[in-house]
ROVOKE-606012 format. One record per atom (N, C-alpha, C, CB): residue in three letters; x, y, z. Coordinates in steps of 0.001 Angstrom, whole numbers, padded with zeros to 6 digits, always signed. Glycine has a CB too. Example, Ala and Ser with C-alpha at 12.3 -4.5 7.8 and 13.67 -1.06 7.14 Angstrom:
// residues 2
ALA+013190-005690+007800
ALA+012300-004500+007800
ALA+013200-003300+007800
ALA+011308-004473+009046
SER+012850-002250+007080
SER+013670-001060+007140
SER+012900+000030+007870
SER+014084-000598+005725
This chain:
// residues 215
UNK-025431-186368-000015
UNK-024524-185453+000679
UNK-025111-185101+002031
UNK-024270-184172-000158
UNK-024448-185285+003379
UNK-024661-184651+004730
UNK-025619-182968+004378
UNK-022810-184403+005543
UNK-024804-182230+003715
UNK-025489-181465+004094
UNK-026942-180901+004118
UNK-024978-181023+003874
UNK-027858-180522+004928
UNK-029456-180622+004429
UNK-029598-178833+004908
UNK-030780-182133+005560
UNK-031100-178455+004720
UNK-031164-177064+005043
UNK-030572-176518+006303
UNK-032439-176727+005046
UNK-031319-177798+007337
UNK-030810-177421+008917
UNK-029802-177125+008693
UNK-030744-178361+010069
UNK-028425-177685+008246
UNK-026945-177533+008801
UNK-026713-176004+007881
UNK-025654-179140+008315
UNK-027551-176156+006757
UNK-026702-174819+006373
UNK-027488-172877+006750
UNK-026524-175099+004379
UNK-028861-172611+006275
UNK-028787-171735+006314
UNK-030462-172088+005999
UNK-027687-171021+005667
UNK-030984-170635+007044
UNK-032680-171252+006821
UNK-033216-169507+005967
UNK-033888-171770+009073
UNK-033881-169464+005404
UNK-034188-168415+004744
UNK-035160-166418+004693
UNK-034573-169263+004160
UNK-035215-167506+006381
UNK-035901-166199+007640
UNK-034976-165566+008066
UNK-036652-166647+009082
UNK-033708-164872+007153
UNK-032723-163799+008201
UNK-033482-162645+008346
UNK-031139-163266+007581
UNK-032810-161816+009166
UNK-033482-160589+009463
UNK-032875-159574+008203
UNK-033114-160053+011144
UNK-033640-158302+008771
UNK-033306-157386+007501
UNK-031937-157346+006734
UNK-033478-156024+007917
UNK-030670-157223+007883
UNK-029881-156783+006687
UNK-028602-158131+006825
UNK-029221-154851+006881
UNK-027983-158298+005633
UNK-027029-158984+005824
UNK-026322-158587+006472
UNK-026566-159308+005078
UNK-025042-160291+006822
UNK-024141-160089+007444
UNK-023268-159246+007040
UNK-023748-160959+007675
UNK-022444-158245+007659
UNK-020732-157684+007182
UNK-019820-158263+007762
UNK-020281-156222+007473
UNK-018879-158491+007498
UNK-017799-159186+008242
UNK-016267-157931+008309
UNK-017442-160882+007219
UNK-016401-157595+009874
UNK-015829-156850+010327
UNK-014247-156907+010069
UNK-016262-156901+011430
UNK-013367-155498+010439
UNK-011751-156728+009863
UNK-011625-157598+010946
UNK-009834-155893+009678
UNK-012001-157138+011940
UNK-011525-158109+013563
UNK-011769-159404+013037
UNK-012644-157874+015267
UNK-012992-159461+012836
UNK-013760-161026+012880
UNK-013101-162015+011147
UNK-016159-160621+012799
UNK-012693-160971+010229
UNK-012455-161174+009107
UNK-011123-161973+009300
UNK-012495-159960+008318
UNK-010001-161459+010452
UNK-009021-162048+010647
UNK-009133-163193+011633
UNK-008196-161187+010917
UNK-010045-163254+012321
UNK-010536-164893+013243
UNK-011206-165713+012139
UNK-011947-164705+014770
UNK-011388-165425+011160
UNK-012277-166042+010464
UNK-011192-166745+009660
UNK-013373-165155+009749
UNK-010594-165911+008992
UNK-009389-166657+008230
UNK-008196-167578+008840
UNK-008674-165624+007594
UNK-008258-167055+010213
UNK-006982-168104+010600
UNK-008175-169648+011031
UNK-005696-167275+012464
UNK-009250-169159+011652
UNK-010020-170875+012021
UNK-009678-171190+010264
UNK-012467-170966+012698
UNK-010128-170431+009267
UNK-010117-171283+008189
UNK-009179-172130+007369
UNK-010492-170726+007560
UNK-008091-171587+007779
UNK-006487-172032+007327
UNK-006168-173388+008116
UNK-005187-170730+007829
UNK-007050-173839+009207
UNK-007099-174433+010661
UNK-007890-175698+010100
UNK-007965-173400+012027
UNK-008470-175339+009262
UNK-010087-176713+008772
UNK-009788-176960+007338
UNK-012245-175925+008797
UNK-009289-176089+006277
UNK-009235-176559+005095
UNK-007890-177849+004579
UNK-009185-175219+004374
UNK-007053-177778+005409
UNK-006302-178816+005345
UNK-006836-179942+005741
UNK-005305-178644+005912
UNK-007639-180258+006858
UNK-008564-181508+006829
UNK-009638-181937+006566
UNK-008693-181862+007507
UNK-010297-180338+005796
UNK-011066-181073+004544
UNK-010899-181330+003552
UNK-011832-180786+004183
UNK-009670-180888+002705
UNK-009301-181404+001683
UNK-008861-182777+001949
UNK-008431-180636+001121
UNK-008534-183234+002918
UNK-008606-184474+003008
UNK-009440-185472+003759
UNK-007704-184627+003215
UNK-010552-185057+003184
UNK-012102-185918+003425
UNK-012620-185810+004888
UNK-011953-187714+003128
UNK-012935-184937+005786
UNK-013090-184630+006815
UNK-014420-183406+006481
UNK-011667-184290+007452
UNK-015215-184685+007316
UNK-016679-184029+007255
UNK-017144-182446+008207
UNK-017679-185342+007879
UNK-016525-183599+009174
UNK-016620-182429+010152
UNK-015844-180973+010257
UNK-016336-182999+011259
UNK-014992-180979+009458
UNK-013898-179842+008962
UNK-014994-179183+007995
UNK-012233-180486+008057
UNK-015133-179702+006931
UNK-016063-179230+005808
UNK-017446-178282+006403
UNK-016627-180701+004980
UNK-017932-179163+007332
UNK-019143-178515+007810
UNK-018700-177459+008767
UNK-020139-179517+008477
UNK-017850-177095+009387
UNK-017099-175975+009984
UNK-017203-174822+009171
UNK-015684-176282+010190
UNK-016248-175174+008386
UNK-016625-174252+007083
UNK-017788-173907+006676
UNK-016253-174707+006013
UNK-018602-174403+006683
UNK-020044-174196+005725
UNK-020941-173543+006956
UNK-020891-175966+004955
UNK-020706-173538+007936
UNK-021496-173087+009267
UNK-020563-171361+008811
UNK-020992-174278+011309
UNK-019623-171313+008744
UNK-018479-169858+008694
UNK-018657-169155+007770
UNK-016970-170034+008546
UNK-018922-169986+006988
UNK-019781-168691+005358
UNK-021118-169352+005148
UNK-018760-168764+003204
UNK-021839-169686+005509
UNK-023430-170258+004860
UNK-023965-168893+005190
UNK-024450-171830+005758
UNK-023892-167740+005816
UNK-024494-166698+005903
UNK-024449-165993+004508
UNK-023978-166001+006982
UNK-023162-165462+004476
UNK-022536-164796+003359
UNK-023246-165260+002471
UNK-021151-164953+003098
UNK-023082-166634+001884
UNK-023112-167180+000696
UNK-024636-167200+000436
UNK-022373-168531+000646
UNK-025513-167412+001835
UNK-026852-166787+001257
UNK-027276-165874+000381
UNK-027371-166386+001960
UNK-026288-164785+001290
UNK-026839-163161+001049
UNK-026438-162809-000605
UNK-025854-161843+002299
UNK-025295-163555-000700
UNK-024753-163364-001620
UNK-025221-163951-002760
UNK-023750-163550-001393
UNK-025868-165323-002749
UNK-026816-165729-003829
UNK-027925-165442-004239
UNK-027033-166587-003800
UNK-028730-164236-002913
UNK-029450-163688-002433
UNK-029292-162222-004168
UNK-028982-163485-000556
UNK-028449-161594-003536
UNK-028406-160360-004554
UNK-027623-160428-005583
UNK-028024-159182-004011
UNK-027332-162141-006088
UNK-027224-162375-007605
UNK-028385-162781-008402
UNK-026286-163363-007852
UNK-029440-163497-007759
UNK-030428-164182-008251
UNK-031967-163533-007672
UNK-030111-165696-007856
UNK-031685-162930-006714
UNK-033215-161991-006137
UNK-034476-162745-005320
UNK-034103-161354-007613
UNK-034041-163684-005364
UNK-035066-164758-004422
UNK-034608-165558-003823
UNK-035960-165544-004976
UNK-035526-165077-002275
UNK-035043-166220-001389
UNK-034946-167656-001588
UNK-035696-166199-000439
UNK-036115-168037-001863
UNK-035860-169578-001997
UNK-035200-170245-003003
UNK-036923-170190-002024
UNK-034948-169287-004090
UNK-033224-169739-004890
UNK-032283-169590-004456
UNK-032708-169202-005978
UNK-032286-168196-003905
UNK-031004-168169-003128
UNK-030473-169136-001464
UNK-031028-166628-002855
UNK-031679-169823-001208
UNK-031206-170987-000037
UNK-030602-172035-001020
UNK-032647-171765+001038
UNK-031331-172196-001887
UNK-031046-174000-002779
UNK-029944-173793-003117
UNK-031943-174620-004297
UNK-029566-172611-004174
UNK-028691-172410-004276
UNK-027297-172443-004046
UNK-028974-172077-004278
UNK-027106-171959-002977
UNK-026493-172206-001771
UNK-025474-172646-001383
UNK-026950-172687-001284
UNK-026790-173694-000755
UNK-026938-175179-000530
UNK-025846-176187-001543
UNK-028621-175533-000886
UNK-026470-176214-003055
UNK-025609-176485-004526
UNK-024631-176025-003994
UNK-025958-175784-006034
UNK-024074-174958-004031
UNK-022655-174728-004074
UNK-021755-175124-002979
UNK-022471-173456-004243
UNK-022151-175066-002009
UNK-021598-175907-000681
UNK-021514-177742-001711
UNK-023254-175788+001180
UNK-022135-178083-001610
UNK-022203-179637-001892
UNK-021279-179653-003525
UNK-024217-180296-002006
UNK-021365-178484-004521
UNK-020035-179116-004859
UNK-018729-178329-005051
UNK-020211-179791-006038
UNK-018720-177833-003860
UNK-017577-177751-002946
UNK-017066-178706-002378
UNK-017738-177081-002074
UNK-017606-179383-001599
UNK-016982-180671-001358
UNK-016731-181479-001575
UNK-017038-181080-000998
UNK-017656-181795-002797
UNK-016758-182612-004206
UNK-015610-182790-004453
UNK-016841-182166-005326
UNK-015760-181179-004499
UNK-014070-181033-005564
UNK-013148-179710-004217
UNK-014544-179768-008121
UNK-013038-180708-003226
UNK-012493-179686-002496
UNK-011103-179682-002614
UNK-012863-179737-001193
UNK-010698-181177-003496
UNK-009229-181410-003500
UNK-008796-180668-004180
UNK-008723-182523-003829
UNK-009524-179854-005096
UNK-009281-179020-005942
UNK-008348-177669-005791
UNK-010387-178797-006241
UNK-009176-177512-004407
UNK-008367-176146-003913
UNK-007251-176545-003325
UNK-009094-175198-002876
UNK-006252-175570-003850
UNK-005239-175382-003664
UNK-004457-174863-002422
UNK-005166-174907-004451
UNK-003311-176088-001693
UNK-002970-175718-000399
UNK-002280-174843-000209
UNK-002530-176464+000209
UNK-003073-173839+000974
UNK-002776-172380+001264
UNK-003674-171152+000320
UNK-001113-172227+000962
UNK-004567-171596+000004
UNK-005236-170843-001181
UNK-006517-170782-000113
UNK-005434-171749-002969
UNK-006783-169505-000016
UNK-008035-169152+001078
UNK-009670-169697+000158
UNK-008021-166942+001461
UNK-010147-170108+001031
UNK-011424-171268+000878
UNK-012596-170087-000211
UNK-012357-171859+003051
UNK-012477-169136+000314
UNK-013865-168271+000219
UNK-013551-167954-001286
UNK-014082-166717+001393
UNK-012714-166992-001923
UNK-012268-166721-002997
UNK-012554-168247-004343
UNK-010692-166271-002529
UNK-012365-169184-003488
UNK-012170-170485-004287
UNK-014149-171037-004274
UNK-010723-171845-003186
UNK-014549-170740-003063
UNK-015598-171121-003245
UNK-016870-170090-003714
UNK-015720-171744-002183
UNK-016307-168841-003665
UNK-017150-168031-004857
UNK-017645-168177-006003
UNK-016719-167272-005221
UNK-016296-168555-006747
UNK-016429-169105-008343
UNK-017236-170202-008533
UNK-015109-169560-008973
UNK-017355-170979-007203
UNK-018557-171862-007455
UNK-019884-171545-007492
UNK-018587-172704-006672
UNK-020346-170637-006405
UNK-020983-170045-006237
UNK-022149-169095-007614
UNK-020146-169596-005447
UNK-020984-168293-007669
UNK-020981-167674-008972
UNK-021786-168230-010201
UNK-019679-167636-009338
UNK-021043-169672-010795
UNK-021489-170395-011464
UNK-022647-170709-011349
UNK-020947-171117-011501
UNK-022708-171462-010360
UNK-024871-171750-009863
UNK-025634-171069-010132
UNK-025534-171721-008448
UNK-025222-169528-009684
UNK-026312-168624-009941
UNK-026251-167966-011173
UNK-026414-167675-008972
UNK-025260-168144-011921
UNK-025318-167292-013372
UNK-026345-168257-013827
UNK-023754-167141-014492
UNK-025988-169570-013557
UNK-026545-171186-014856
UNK-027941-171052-014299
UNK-025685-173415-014536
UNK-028180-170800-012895
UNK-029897-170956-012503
UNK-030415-169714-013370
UNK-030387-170730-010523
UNK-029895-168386-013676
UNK-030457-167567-014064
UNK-030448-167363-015656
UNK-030068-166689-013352
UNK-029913-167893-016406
UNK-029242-168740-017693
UNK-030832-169248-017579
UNK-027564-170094-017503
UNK-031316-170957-017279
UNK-032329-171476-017298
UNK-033092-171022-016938
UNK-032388-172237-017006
UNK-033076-169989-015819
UNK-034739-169458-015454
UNK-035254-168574-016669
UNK-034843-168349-013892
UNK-033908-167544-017627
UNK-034649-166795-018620
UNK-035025-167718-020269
UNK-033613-165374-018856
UNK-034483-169064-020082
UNK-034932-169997-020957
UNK-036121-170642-020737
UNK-034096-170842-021095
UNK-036218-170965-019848
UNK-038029-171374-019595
UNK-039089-170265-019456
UNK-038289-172197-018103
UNK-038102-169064-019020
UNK-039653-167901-019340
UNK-039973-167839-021042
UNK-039219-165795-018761
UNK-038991-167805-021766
UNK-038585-167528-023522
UNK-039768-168351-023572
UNK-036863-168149-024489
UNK-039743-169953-023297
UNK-040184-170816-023694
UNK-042074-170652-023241
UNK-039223-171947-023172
UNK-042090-170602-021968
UNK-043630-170042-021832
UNK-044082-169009-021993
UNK-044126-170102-020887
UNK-043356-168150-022889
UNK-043872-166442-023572
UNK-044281-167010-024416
UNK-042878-165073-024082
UNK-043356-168122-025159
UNK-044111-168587-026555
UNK-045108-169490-026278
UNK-043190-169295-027626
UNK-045679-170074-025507
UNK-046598-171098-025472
UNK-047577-170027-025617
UNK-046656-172161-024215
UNK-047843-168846-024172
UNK-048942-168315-024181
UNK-049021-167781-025816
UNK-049021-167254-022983
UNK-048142-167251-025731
UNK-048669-166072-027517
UNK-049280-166976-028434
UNK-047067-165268-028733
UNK-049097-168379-028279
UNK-049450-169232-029294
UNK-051370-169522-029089
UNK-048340-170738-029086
UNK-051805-168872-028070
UNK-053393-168840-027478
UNK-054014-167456-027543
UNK-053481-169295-025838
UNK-053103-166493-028656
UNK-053616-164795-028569
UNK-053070-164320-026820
UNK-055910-164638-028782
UNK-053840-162952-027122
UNK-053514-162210-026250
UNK-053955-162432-024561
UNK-053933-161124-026816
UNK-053744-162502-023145
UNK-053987-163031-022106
UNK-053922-161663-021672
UNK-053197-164172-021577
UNK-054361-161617-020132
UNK-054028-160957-018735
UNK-052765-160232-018794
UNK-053909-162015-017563
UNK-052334-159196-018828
UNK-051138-158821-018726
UNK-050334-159700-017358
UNK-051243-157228-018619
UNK-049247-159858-017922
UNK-048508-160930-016675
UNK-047675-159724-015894
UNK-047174-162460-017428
UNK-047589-159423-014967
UNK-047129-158859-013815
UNK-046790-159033-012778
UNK-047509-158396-013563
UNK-045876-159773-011932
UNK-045589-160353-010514
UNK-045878-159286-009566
UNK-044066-160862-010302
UNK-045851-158066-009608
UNK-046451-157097-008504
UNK-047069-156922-008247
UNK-046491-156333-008303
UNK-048392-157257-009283
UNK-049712-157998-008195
UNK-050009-159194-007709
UNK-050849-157958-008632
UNK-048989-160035-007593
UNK-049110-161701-006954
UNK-049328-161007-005926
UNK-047806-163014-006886
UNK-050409-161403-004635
UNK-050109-161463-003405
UNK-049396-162039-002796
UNK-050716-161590-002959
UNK-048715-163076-003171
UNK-047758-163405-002746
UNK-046483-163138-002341
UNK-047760-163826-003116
UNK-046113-162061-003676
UNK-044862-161280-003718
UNK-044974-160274-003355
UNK-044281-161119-004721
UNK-046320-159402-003100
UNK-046507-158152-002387
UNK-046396-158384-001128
UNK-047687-157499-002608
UNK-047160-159435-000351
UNK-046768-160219+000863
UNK-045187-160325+001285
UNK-047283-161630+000627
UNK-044490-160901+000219
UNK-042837-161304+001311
UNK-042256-159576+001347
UNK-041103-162802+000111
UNK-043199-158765+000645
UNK-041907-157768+000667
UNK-041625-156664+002145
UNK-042170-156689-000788
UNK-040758-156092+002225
UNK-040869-155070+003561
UNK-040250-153955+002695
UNK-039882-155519+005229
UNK-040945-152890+002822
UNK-040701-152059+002205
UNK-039209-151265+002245
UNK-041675-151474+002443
UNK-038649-151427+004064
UNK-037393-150389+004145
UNK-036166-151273+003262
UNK-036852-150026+006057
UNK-036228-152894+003177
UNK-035189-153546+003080
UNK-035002-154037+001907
UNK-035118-154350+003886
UNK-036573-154594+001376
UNK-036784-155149+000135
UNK-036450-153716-001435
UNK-038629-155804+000348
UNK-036816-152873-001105
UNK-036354-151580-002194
UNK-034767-151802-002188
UNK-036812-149716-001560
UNK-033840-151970-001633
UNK-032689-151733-001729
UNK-032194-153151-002925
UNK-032057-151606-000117
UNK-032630-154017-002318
UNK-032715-155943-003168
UNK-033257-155752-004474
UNK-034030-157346-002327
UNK-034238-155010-004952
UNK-035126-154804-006071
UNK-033877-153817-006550
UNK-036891-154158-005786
UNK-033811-152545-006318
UNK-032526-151938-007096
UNK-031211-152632-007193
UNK-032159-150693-006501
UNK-030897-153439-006326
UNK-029815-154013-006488
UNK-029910-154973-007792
UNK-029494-154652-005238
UNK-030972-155700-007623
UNK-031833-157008-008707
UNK-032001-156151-010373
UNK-034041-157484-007865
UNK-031917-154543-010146
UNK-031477-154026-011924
UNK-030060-153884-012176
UNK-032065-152405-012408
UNK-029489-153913-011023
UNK-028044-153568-011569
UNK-028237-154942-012875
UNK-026420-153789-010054
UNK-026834-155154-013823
UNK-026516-155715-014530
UNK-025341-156563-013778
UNK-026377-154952-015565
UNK-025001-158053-014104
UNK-023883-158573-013402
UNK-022964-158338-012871
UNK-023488-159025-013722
UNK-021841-157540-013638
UNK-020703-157205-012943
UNK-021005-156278-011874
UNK-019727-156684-013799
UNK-021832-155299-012431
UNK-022201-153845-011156
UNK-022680-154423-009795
UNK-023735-152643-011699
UNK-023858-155516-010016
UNK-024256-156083-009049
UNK-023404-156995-008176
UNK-025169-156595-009466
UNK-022498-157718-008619
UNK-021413-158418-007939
UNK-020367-157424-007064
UNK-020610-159216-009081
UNK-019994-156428-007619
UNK-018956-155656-006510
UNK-019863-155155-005305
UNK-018095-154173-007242
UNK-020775-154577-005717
UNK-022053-154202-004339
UNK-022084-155477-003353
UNK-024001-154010-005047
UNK-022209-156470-004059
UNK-022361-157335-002871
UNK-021306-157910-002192
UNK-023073-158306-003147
UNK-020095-158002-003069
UNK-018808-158375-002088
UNK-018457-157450-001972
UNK-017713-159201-002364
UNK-018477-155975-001971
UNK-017597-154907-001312
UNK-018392-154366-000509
UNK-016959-153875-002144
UNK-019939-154167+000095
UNK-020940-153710+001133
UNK-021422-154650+001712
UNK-021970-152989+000733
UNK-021787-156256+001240
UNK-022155-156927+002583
UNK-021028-158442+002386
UNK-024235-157328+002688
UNK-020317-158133+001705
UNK-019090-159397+002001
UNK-017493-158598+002889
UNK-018465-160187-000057
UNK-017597-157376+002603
UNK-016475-156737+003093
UNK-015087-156553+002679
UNK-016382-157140+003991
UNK-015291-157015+001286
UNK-014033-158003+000719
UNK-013078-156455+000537
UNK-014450-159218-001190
UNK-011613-156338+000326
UNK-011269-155340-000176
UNK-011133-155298-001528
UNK-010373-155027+000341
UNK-010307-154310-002452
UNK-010589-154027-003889
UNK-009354-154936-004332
UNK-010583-152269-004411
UNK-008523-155576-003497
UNK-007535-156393-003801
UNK-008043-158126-003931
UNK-006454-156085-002663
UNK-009139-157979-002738
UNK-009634-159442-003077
UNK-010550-159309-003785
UNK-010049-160322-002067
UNK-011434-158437-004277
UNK-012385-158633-005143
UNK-011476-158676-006289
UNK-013525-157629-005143
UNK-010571-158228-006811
UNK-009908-158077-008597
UNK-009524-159782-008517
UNK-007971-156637-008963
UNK-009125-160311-007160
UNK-008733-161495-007317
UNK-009828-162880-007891
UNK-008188-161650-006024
UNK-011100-162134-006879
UNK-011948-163127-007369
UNK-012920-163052-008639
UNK-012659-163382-006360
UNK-012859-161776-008996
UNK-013673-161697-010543
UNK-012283-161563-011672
UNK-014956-159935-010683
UNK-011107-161595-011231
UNK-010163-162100-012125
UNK-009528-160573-013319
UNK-011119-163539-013015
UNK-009837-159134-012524
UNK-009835-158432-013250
UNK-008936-157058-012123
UNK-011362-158394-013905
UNK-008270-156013-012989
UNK-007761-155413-012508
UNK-008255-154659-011171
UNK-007462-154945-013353
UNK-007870-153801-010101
UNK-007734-153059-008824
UNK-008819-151943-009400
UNK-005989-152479-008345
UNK-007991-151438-010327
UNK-008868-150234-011165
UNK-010353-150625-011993
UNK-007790-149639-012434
UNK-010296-151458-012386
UNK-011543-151629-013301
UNK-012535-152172-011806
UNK-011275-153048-014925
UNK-012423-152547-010836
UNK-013314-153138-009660
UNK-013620-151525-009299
UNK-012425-154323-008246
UNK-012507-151014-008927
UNK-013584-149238-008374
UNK-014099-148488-009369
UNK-012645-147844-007583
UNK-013532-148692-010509
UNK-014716-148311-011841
UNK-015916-148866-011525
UNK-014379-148943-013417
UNK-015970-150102-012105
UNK-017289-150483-011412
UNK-018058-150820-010289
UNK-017509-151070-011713
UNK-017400-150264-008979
UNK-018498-150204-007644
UNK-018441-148654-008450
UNK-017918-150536-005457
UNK-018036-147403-008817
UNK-018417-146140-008655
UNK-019603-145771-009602
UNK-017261-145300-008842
UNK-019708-146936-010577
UNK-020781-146984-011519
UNK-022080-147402-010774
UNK-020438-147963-012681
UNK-022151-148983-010073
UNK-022920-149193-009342
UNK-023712-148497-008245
UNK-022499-149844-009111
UNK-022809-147612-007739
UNK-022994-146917-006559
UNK-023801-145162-007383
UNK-021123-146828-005581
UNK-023310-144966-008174
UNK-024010-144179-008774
UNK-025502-143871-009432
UNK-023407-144153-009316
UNK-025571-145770-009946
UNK-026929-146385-010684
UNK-027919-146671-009681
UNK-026683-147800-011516
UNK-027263-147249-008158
UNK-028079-147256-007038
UNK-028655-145975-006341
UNK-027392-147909-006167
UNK-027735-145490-006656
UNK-028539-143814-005992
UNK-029660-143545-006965
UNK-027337-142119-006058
UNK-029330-143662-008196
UNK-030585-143358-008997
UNK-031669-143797-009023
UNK-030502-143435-009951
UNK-031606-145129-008800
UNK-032423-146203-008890
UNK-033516-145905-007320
UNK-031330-147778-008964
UNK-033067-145434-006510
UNK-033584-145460-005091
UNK-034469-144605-004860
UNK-032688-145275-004139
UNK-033422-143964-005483
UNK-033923-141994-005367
UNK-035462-142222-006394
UNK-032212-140348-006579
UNK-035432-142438-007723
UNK-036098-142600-008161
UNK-037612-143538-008017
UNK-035406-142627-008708
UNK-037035-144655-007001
UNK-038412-145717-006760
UNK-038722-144612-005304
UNK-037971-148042-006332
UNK-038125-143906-004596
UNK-038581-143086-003487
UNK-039029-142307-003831
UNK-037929-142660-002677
UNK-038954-141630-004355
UNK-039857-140636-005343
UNK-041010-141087-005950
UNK-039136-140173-006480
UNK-041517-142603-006214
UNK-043146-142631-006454
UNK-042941-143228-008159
UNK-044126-140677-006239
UNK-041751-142628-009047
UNK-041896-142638-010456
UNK-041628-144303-010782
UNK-040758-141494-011224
């Protein structure tokens, strides 16, 4: 597949994600209505239009389903490529982003699916050698290293929400989506989406308040 890291998205953004303003939200959708008709019909250069127009988003957004950068580039990446697979798929006049969420989506549930199956699997290897080192990633230097304290606390509370809570936070504060396109793309009522951002938004205050506080 054409696409490689260069074309899509490199993993050094700055602190905060993109928002997508309504101004820009409505230039965004008409270029897109403009390119998806000639990529559904095999047009590279249409496709990669597209993928230059959300490869931000779709970072950020794989970003605070899965909690790591360098899953959340590959990631990505995956979902762009099979997007274009199956781009015939989408349906003409059916807006790109909504359609290419669910792909999205998928990647990162299934990467996080296998990532808690291979931890299962090396909990049991070690236990099978007695007791070890307590395992802890917050003292890797490594991971104490990538973090910044003002930006990375918000990603870490976001990273306890539970799935659904964590999904409206990220398409309704850094995707911009409204409560009409989010019910569309998680497939569930107007009302049950502000139920759960008011839950989320509630669990995040706690969660913040609480890691700011020291406990």
């Amino acid at each position: 597949m054409y696409i490689n890291k260069e074309q899509t998205v490199k993993p050094a953004f700055e602190s905060q994600p993109p928002v997508l303003e309504p101004d820009k939200v409505s230039s965004v959708c008409e270029e897109e209505l403009v390119l998806t008709g000639p990529a559904r019909r095999g047009s590279k250069e249409a496709f990669e239009s597209i993928v230059k127009m959300y490869m931000k988003n779709a970072y950020y957004t794989a970003l605070g389903l899965v909690g790591n950068r360098d899953d959340a580039l590959e990631l990505s990446q995956e979902a762009f490529i099979l997007a274009y697979r199956n781009i015939k798929q989408l349906n003409p006049g059916r807006k790109f982003y909504p359609w290419f969420y669910q792909i999205l989506r998928n990647v990162c549930f299934s990467h996080l699916r296998k990532k808690r199956n291979r931890q299962s699997k090396s909990l049991e290897k070690i236990e099978e050698y007695g007791p070890v080192a307590e395992l802890n990633d917050s003292f890797m230097p490594d991971v104490v290293a990538e973090r910044n304290e003002a930006k990375d606390r918000v990603w870490k509370a976001i990273g306890k929400l539970d799935k659904k809570h964590r999904e409206v936070i990220i398409l309704r504060h850094f995707q911009n989506l409204s409560y009409e396109q989010m019910a569309q793309i998680l497939f569930c009522s107007r009302g049950t989406v502000m139920s759960r951002l008011y839950y989320a938004r509630q669990r995040l205050k706690e969660l913040l308040g609480t890691e700011k506080g020291g406990d």
